[in-house]
C-alpha positions as CSV (number, residue, x, y, z in Angstrom):
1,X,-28.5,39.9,-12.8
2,X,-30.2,39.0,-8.9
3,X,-31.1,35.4,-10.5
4,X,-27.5,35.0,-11.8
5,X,-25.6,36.6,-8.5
6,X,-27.7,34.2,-6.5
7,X,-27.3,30.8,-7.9
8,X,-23.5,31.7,-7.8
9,X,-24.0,33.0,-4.4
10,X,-25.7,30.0,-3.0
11,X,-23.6,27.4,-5.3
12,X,-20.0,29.0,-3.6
13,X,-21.4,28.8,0.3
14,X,-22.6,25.5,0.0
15,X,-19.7,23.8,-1.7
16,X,-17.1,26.2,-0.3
17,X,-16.4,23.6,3.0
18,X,-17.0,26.1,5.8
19,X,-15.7,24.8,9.2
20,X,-18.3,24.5,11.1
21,X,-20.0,21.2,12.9
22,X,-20.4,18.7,9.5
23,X,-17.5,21.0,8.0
24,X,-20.2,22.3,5.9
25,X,-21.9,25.0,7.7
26,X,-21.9,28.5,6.1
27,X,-21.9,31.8,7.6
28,X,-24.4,33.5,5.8
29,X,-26.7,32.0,2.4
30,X,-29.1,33.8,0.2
31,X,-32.5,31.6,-0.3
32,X,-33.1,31.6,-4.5
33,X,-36.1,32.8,-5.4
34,X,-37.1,31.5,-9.1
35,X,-37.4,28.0,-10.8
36,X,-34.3,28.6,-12.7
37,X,-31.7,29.4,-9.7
38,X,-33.1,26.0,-8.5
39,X,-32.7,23.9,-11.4
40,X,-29.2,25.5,-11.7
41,X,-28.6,24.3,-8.4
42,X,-29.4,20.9,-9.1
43,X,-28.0,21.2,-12.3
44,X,-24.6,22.1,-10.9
45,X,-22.0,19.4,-12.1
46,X,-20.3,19.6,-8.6
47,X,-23.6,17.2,-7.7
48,X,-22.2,14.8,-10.0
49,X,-19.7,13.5,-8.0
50,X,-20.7,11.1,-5.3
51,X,-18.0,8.8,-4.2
52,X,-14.3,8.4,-3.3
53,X,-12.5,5.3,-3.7
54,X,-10.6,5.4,-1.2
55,X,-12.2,2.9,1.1
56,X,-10.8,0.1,-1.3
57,X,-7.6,0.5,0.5
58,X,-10.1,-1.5,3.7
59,X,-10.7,-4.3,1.4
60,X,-9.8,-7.7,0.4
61,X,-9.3,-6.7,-3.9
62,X,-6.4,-4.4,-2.4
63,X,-2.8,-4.9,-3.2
64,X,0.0,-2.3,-2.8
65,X,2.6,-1.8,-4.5
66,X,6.1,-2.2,-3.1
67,X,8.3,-0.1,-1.4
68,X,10.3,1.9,-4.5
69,X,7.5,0.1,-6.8
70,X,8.4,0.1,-10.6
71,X,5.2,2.1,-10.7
72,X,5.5,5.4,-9.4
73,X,1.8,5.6,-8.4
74,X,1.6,2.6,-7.0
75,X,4.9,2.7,-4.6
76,X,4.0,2.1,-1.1
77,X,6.0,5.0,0.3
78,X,4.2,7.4,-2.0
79,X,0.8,6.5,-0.5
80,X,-1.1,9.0,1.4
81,X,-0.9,8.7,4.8
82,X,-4.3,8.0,5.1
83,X,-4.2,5.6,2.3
84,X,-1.3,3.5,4.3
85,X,-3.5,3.8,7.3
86,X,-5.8,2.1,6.2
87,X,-4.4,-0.6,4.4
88,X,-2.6,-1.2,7.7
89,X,-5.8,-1.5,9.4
90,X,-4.7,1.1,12.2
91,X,-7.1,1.6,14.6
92,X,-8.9,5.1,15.5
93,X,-8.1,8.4,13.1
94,X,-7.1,7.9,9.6
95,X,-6.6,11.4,9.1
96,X,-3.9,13.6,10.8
97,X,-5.6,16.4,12.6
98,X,-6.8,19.8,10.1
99,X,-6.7,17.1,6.8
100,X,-10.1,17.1,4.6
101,X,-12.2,14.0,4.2
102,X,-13.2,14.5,1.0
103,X,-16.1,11.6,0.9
104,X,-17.9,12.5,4.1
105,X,-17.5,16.6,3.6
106,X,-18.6,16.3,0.1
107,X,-21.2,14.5,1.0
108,X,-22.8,17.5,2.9
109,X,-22.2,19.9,1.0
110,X,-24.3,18.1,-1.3
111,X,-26.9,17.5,1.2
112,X,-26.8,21.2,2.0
113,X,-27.9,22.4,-1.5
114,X,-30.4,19.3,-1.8
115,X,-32.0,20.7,1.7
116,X,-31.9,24.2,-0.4
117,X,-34.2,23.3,-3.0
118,X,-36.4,20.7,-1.1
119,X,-37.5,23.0,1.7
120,X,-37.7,26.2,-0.9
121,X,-38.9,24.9,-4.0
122,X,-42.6,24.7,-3.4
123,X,-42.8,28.4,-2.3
124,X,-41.7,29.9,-5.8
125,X,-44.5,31.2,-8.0
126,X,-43.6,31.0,-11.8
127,X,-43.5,27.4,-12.3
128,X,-46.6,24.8,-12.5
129,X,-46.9,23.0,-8.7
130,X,-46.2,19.5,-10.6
131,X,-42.5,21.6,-11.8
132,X,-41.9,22.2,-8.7
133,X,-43.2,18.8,-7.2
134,X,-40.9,17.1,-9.4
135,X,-37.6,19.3,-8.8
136,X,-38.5,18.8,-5.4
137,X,-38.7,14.9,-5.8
138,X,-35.4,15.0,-7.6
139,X,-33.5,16.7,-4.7
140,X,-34.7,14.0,-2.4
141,X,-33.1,11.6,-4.4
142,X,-29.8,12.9,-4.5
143,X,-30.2,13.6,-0.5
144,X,-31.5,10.4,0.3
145,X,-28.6,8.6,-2.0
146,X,-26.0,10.6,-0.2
147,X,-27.3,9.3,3.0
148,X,-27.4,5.8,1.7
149,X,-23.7,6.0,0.6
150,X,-22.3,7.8,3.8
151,X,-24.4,5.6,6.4
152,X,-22.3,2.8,5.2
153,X,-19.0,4.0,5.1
154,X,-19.3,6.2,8.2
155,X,-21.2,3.5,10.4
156,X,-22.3,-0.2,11.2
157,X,-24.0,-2.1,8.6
158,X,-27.9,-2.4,9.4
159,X,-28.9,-5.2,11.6
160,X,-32.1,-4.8,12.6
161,X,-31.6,-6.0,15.9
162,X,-29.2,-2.8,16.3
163,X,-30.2,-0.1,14.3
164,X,-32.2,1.3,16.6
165,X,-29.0,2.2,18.6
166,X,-26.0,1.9,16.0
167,X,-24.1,5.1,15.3
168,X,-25.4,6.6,12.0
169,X,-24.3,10.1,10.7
170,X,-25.6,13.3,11.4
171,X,-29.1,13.6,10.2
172,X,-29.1,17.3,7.9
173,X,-32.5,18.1,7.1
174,X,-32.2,21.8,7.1
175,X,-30.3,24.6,5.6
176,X,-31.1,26.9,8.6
177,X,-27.2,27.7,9.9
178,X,-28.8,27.7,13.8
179,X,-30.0,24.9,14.2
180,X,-27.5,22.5,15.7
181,X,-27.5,18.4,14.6
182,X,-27.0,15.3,16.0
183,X,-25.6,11.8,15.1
184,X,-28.8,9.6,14.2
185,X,-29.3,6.4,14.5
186,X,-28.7,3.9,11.6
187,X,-32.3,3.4,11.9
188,X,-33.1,7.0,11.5
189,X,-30.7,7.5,8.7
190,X,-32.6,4.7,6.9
191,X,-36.1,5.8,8.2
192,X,-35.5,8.9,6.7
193,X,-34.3,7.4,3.3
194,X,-37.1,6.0,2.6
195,X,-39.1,8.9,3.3
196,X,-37.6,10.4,1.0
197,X,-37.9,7.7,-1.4
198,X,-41.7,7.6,-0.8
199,X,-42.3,10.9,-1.3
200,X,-40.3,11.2,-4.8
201,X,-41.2,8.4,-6.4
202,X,-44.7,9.9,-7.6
203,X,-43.7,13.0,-9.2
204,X,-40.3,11.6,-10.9
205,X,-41.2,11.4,-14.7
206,X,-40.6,8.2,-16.7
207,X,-38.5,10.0,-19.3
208,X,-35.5,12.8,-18.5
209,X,-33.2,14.5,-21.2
210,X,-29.9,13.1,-19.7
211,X,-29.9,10.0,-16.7
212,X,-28.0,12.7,-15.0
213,X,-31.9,13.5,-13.9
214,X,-33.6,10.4,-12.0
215,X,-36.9,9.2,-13.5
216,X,-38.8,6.4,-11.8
217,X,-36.7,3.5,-12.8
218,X,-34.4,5.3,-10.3
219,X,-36.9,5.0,-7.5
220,X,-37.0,1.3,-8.1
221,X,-33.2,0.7,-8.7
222,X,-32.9,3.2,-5.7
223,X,-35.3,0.8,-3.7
224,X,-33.6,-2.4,-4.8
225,X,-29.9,-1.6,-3.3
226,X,-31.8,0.0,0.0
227,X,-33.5,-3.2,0.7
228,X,-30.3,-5.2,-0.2
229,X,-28.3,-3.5,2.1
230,X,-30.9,-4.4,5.2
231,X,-31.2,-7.5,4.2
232,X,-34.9,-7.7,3.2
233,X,-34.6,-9.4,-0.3
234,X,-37.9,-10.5,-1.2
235,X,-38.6,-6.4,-1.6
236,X,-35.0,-5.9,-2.7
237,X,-35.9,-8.6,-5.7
238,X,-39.2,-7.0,-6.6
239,X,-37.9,-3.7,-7.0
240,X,-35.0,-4.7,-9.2
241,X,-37.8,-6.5,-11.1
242,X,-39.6,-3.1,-11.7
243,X,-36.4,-1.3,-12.8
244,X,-35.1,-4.0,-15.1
245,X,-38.8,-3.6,-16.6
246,X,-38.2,0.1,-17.7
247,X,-34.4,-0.9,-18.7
248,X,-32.1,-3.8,-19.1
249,X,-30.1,-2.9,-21.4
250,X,-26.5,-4.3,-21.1
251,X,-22.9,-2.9,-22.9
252,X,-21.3,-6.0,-24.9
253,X,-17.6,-6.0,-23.4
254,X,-16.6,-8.5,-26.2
255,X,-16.5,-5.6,-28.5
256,X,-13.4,-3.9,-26.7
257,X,-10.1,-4.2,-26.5
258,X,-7.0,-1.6,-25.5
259,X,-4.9,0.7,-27.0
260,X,-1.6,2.9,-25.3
261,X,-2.7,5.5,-23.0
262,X,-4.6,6.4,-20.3
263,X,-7.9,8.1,-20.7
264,X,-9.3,6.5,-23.9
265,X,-7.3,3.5,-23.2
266,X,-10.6,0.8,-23.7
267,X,-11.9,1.4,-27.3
268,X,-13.4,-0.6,-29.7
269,X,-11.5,-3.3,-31.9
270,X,-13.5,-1.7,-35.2
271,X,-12.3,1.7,-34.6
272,X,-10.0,2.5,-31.8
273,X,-11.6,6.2,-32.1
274,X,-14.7,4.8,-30.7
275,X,-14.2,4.4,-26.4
276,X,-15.6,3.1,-23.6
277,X,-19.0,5.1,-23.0
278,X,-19.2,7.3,-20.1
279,X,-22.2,6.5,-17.8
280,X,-24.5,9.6,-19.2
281,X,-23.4,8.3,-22.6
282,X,-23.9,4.7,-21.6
283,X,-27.6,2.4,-22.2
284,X,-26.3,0.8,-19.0
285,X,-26.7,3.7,-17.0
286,X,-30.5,4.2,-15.0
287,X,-29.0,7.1,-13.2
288,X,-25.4,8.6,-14.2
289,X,-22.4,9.9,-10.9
290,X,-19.3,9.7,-11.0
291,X,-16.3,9.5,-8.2
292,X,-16.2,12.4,-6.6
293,X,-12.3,14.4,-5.6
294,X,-9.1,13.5,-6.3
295,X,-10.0,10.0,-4.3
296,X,-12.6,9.5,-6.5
297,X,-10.5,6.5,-8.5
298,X,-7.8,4.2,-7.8
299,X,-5.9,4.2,-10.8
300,X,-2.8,2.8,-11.2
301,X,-2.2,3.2,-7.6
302,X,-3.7,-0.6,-6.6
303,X,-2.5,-4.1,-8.0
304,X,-5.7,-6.9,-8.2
305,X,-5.1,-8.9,-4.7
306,X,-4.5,-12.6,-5.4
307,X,-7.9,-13.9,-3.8
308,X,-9.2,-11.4,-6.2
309,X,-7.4,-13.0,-9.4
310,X,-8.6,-16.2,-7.6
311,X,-12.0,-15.2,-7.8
312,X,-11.9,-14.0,-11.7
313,X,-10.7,-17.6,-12.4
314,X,-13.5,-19.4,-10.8
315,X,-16.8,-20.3,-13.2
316,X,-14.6,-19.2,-15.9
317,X,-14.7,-21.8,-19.3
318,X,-12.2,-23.4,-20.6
319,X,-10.3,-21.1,-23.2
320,X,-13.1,-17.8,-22.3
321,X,-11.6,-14.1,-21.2
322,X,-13.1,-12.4,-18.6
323,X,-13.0,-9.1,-20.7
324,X,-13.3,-7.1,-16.7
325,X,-10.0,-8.5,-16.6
326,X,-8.3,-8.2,-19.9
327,X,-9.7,-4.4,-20.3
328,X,-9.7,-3.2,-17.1
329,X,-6.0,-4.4,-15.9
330,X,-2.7,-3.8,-17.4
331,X,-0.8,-7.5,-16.5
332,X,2.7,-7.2,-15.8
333,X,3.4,-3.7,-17.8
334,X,1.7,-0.4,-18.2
335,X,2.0,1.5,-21.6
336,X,0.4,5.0,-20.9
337,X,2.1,7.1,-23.6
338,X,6.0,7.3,-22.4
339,X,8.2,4.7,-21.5
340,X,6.7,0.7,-20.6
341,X,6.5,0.3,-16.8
342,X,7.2,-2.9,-15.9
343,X,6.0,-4.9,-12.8
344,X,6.0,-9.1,-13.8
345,X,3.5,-11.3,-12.3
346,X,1.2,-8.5,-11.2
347,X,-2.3,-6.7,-12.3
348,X,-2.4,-3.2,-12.4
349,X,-5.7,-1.7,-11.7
350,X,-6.0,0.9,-14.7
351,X,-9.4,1.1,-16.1
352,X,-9.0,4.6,-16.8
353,X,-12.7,4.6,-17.3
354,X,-15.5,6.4,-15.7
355,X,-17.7,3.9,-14.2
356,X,-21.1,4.9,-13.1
357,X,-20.8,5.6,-9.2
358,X,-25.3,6.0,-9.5
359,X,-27.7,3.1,-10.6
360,X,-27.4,1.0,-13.4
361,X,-28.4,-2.3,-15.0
362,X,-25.8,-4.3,-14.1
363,X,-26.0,-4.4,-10.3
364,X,-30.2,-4.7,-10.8
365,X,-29.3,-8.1,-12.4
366,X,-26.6,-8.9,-9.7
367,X,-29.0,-7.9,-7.1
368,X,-32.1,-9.5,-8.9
369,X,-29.7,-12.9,-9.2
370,X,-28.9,-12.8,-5.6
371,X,-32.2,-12.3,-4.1
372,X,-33.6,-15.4,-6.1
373,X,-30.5,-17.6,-4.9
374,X,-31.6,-16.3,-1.2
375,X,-35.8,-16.3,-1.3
376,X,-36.6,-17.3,-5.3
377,X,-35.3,-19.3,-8.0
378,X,-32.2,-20.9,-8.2
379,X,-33.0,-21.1,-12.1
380,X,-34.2,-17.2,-12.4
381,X,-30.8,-16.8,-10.6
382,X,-28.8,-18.4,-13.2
383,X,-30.2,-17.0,-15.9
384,X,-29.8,-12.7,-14.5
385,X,-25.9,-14.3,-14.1
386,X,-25.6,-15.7,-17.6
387,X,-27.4,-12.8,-19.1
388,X,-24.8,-10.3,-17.6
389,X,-21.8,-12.8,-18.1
390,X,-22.4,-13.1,-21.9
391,X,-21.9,-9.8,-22.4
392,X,-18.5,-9.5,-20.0
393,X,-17.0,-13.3,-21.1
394,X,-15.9,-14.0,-24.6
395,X,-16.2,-17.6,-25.0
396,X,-19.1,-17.9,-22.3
397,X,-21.0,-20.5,-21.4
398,X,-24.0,-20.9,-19.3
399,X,-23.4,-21.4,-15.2
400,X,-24.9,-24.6,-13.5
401,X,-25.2,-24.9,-10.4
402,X,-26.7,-27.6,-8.4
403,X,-28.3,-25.9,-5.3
404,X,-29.6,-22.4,-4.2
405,X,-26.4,-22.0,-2.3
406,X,-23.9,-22.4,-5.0
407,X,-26.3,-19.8,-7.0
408,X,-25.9,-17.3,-4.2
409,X,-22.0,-18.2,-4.3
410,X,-22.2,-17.4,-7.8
411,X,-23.8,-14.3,-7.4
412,X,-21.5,-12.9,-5.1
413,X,-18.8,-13.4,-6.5
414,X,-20.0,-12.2,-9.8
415,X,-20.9,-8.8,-8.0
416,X,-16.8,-8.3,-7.0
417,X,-15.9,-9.6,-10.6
418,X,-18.4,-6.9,-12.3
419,X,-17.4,-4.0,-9.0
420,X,-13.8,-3.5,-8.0
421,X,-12.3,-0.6,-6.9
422,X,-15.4,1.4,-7.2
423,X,-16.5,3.5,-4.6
424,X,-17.4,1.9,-0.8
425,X,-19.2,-1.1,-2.8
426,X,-16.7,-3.8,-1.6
427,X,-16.8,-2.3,1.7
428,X,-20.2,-2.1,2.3
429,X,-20.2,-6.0,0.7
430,X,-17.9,-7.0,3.2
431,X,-19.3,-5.8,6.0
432,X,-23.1,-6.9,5.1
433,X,-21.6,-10.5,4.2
434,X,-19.7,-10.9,7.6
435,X,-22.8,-10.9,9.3
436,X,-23.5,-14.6,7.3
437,X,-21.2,-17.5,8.9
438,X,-21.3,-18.5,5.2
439,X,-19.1,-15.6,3.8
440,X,-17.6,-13.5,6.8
441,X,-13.6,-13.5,6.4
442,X,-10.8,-12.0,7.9
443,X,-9.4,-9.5,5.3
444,X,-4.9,-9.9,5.2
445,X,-2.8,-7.3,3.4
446,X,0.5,-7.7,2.4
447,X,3.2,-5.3,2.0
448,X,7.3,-6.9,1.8
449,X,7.5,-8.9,4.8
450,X,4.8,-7.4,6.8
451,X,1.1,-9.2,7.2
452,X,-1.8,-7.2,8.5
453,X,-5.2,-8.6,8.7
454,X,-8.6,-7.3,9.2
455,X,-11.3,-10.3,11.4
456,X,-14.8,-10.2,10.4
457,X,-16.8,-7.4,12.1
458,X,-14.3,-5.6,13.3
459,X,-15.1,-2.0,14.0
460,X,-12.2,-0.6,11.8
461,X,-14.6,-1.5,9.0
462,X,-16.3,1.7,9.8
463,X,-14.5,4.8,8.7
464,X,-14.2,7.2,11.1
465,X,-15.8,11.1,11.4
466,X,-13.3,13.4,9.9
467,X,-10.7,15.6,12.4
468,X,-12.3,18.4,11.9
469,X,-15.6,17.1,12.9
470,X,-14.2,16.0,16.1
471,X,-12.0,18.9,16.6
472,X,-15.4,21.2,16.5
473,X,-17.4,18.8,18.0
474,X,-15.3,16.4,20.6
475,X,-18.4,16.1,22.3
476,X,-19.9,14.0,19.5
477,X,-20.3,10.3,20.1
478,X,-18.1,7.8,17.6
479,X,-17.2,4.2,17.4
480,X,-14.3,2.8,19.2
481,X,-12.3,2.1,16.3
């Protein structure tokens, strides 16, 4: 009865959103004291979710409906505030004052029960030491991804020339309730990610009874999107390497089409009983989390921008179906059980699938394709591409292209093809790729007759700290958005 009262205990405080300094901090917390209230803990399904989707609404896939759309979710008026906000590219808050951020305060909550086990763990006494070593090495995983993820949403892309004084996020090491935190650096937010990293990758296991659990091939895959995102792709390109070595297994999208409804709605042509795997169901997956809150997913509420139907039709053959498209879409009507919603010459975002929000095989070969275009082989390049695109193209045929450049074109734009709409990964893309002559664009949203646009490295790239961060805190330094 203690062991059961204090996992529940500990589970309510940290995920209860206490406002405090990170809107996280509790008032009081009881420290478990056996193997099993920690591995509850990090067992805890609330963990699972990792990522809204609501920074889409910043980005150049983004459409909104219209004003009074046919589509109820997808009517301009209807929006969220927030959501509006930032699809207008307003500048400073982009939530009224006293309204939750449910990304960033998720975010740490999570942190706080990672800190829980990883500064605890080691001090219980009815478990072997490599037990505890590698529940230990798990909760660094999930603390250092959380920091990866939130670092850049909530702050400037790395430049190494600027880390070292960029804005991060509050560095959370501890879940001691006195001790009071600071914003890091972006520098320090990564310094401390791959300390984590370093530190877990020995004691994770090559084998785990679900890929909710990260085994080694997570370290790698974990590694691999690290170094993308600062730029260093020779290491970013032998770490995908390693984790495409322990898995690179890939779903066949040929095999689907869609049915009437919503959840369930991609199923296969043999049996229409048989749907779209889940990530922790999925061969795909290295490392299974979904979208976290109700912001977790964009469904229904989003049409596909044209520059990002443009970019579906490039390198497509003759006669082929990008199946991303077909299944993931619903073009010009909606059929989700009641009456057909119409909406002609539009694409409604309405995957009503749960795409893995973690690490997976598909962005090791998109990140493995454009690391060769940038520092390997244009050839190595082209194959990772055609490998992927055979099993998302019916009627594919094999890219050419005729320097490293067009490759790394390639690539890119394979990544958005294979990545809408999920999570901050076109936002973080965006802002990485502004920093390249080559790809940096200004970013225009449409919405009846008005025209709003976005210019390359602009701060309102970066979202900002929550209100009730800054309402607790107005002390706390923060970008000039």
């Amino acid at each position: 009865m203690k062991k059961i009262f204090t996992i529940l205990f500990i589970t309510i405080v940290a995920l209860s959103g206490c406002k405090k300094y990170l809107d996280i901090k509790p008032k009081g917390y009881t420290i478990p004291e056996f193997y099993d209230d920690y591995e509850r803990l990090l067992n805890n399904s609330s963990l699972y979710g990792v990522s809204s989707s609501y920074p889409v609404y910043l980005t150049d896939d983004a459409q909104s409906g219209e004003v009074k759309d046919p589509n109820k979710s997808a009517d301009y008026q209807g929006y969220d505030l927030f959501k509006r906000n930032l699809y207008e590219f307003k500048p400073g808050r982009i939530f009224e004052a006293g309204q939750s951020d449910q990304f960033y305060e998720a975010a740490y909550e999570h942190i706080f029960v990672y800190n829980t086990i990883i500064n605890n763990i080691e001090n219980v006494k009815d478990r072997t030491l490599a037990d505890r070593m590698q529940l230990k090495a798990e909760a660094q995983i999930g603390r250092a991804f959380e920091y990866l993820t939130i670092v850049n949403a909530y702050a400037a892309h790395y430049d190494p020339a600027t880390a070292g004084t960029d804005l991060g996020v509050p560095l959370v090491l501890t879940e001691d309730i006195n001790v009071k935190y600071k914003r890091g650096t972006v520098a320090e937010v990564y310094a401390q990610i791959r300390k984590d990293l370093d530190e877990a990758l020995p004691h994770l296991s090559l084998r785990a009874p679900n890929n909710f659990h990260p085994t080694k091939s997570v370290g790698y895959a974990f590694l691999s999107r690290m170094y993308l995102y600062m730029g260093k792709y020779a290491e970013a390109l032998e770490n995908a390497n390693e984790a495409l070595k322990l898995n690179s297994n890939l779903i066949d999208y040929r095999i689907y089409t869609n049915k009437k409804g919503t959840w369930g709605r991609v199923c296969t042509i043999a049996d229409q009983t048989v749907v779209f795997p889940r990530p922790n169901e999925s061969n795909e997956s290295i490392w299974s989390r979904f979208g976290s809150s109700s912001n977790g997913h964009v469904f229904t509420e989003l049409y596909a921008s044209a520059d990002l139907l443009d970019v579906y039709q490039k390198d497509l053959p003759a006669n082929a179906t990008d199946q991303r498209l077909k299944l993931f879409f619903c073009d010009g009507q909606a059929n989700f059980g009641g009456a057909i919603t119409v909406f002609p010459g539009r694409k409604l975002w309405a995957a009503y699938v749960e795409f893995n929000h973690g690490f997976g095989t598909p962005e090791l070969y998109l990140i493995a394709a454009e690391c060769e275009a940038r520092v390997g082989s244009k050839e190595v390049a082209l194959q990772h591409l055609n490998k992927l695109r055979n099993m998302r193209i019916a009627g594919n045929q094999p890219l050419v292209a005729a320097t490293k450049d067009e490759a790394l074109r390639m690539a890119l734009e394979e990544r958005r093809r294979e990545t809408p709409y999920q999570g901050s990964t076109r936002l973080i893309d965006l802002k990485r790729l502004n920093k390249d002559p080559r790809f940096a664009k200004t970013v225009t949203h449409k919405n009846g007759t008005e025209t709003y646009t976005l210019p390359a490295n602009d701060k309102r790239y970066i979202l900002p700290l929550p209100p009730n961060v800054l309402e607790f805190n107005p002390s706390i330094p923060v970008y000039d958005r």
